[in-house]
C-alpha positions as CSV (number, residue, x, y, z in Angstrom):
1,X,112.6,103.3,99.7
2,X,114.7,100.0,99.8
3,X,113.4,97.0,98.0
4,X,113.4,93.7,100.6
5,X,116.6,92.3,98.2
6,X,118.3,95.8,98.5
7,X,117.7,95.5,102.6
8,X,118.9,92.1,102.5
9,X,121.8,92.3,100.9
10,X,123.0,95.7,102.5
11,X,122.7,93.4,105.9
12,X,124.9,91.0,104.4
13,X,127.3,93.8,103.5
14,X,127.4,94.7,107.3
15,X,129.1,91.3,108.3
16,X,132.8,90.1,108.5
17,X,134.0,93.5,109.5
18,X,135.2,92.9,113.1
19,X,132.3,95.0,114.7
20,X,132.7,95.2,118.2
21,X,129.0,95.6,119.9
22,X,128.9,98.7,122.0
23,X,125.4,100.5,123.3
24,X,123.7,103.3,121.5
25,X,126.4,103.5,118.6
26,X,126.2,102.5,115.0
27,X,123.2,104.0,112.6
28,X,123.9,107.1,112.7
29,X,124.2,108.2,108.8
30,X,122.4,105.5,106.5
31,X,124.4,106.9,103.8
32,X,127.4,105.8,105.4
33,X,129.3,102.0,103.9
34,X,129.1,100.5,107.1
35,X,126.5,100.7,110.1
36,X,129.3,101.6,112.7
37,X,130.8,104.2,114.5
38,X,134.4,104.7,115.5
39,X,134.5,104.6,119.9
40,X,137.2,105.3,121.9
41,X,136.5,102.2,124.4
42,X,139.2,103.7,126.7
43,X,138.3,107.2,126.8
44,X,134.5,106.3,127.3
45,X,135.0,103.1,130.0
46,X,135.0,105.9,132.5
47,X,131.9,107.4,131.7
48,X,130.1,103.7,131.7
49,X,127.8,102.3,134.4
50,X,128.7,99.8,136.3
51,X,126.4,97.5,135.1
52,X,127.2,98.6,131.1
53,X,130.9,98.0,132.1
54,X,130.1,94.2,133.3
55,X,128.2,93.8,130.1
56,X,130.7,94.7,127.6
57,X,134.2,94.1,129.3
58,X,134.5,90.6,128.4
59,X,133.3,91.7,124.1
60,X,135.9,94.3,124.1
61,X,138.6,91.6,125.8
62,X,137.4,89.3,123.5
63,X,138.7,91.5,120.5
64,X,142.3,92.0,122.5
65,X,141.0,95.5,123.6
66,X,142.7,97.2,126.7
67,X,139.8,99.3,128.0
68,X,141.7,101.2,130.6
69,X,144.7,101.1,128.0
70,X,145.7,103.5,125.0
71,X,143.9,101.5,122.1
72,X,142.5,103.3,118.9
73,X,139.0,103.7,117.8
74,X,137.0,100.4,116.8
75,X,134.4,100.6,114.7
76,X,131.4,99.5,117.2
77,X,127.4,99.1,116.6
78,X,124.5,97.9,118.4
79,X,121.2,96.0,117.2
80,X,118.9,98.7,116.6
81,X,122.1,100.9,115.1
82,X,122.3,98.2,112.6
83,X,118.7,97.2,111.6
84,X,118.3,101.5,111.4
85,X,121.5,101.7,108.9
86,X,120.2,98.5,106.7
87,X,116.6,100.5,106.6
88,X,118.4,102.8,105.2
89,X,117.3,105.5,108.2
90,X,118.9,107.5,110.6
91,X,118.3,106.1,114.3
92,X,117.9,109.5,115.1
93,X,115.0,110.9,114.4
94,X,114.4,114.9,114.0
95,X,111.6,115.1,116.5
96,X,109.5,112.3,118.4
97,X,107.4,110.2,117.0
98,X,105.1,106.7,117.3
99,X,108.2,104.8,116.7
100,X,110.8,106.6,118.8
101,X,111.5,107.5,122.5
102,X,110.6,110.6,123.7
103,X,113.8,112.5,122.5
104,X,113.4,110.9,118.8
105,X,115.9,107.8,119.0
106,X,114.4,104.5,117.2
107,X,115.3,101.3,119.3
108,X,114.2,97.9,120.3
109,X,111.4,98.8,122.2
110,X,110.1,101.9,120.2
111,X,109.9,99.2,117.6
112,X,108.2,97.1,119.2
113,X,105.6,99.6,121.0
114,X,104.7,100.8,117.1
115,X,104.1,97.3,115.8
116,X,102.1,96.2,118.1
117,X,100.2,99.7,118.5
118,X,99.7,102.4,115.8
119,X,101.9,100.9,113.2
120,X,102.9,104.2,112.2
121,X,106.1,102.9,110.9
122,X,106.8,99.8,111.9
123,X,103.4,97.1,111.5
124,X,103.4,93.4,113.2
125,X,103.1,90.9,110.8
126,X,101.8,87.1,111.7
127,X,104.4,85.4,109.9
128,X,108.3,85.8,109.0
129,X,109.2,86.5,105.4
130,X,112.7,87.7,104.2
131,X,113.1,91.5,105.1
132,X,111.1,91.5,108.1
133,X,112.2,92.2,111.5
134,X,111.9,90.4,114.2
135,X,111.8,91.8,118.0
136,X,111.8,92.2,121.5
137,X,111.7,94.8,124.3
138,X,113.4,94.9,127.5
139,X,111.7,93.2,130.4
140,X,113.6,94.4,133.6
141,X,111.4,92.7,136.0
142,X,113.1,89.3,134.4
143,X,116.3,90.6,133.8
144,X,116.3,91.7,130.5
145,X,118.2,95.2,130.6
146,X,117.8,95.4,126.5
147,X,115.4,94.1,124.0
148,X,116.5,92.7,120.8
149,X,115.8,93.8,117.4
150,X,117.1,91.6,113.8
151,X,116.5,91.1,109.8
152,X,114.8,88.2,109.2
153,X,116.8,86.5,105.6
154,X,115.3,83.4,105.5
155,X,112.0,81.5,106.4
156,X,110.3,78.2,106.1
157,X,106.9,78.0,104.7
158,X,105.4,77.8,107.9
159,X,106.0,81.4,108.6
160,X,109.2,81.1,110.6
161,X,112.6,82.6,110.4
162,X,115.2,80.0,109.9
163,X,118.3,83.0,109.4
164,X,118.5,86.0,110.4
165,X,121.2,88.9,110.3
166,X,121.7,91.3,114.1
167,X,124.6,92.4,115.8
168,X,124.8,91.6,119.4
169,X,127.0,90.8,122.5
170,X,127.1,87.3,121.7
171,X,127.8,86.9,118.4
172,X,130.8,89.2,119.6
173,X,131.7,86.8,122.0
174,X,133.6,84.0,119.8
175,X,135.7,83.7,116.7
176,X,135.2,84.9,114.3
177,X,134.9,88.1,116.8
178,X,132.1,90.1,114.9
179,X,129.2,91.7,116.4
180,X,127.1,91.8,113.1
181,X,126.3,88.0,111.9
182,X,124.3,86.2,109.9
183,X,122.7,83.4,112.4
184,X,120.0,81.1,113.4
185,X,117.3,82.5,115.3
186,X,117.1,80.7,118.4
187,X,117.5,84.2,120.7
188,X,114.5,84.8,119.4
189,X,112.9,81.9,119.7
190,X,113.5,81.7,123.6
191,X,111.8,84.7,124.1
192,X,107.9,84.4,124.1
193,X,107.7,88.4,123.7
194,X,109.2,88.1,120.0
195,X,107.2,89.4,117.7
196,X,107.6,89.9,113.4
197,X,107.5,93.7,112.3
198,X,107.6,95.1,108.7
199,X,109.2,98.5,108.4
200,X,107.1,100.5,106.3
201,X,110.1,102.3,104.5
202,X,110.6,98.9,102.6
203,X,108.9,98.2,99.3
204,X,107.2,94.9,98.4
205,X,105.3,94.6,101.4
206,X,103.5,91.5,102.5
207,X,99.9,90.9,102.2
């Protein structure tokens, strides 16, 4: 069970590693340095909808990555592969649970559903403190493929995060080109679904 500073710090560890964001990968093994996952963006373009291929074209350009050429591996994560991997959990879980989809994979809106439900492992809290999460789900009927999920590192005293660390599409899409940042939380704030979450697996809990 990770203490908040051991949470916080592993997040920091995650940054300034040229991440590129990619969908479903990264958190595999919490045991592993880094939350990423080696893809072969040229081999799997193919395979992509069209809609994913819109999405993350102009993140792999961004990083000088031919994705109908013969490039290598790059190490690639998404939001919930990270916040999983700084948990210090697998994003895979062995069978289905309050906190997963049905086929046992922890994400944005498995999160959320739990927090603001059971609370079997993930509780909403009514204030930001350091090692909270904060999230979102997807909203398709407003055009929100994805929901959102990050690590609250800083707040004010008024119960709001003022930094937090994800990895997502648009911190990949400008230098220095890095999915996973450290950043102010105003994706967050323009979504009135946003909710805090503490992850039961960390010690220290809030009151």
């Amino acid at each position: 069970m990770p203490t908040v500073d051991q949470l916080l710090e592993r997040a920091r560890s995650a940054t300034g590693h040229t991440t590129l964001y990619w969908l479903g990968e990264g958190g595999r093994d919490p045991r592993a340095p880094l939350p990423s996952t080696p893809v072969d963006v040229a081999r799997t373009w193919a395979s992509l909808s069209a809609q994913d291929r819109e999405e993350l074209a102009p993140l792999a350009q961004a990083m000088g990555i031919d994705v109908t050429g013969d490039a290598p591996p790059r190490d690639a994560c998404d939001c919930s592969g990270f916040v999983c991997w700084a948990l210090g959990m697998a994003r895979h879980a062995p069978s289905a649970a309050a906190y997963t989809d049905a086929k046992g994979w922890i994400y944005t809106d498995s999160i959320y559903k739990d927090a603001t439900n059971a609370g079997v492992r993930f509780r909403g809290l009514d204030r930001a403190v350091p090692g909270a999460l904060v999230v979102y789900p997807a909203d398709p009927r407003h055009g929100k493929r994805h929901g959102h999920v990050a690590i609250v590192m800083e707040a004010d005293a008024s119960g709001r995060a003022t930094l937090i660390a994800h990895c997502s599409g648009d911190n990949n899409k400008h230098a220095p080109y890095d999915a996973i940042k450290i950043t102010t939380p105003e994706v967050f704030e323009a979504e009135p679904a946003s909710i805090y979450a503490w992850c039961r697996d960390v010690s220290g809990a809030p009151d």
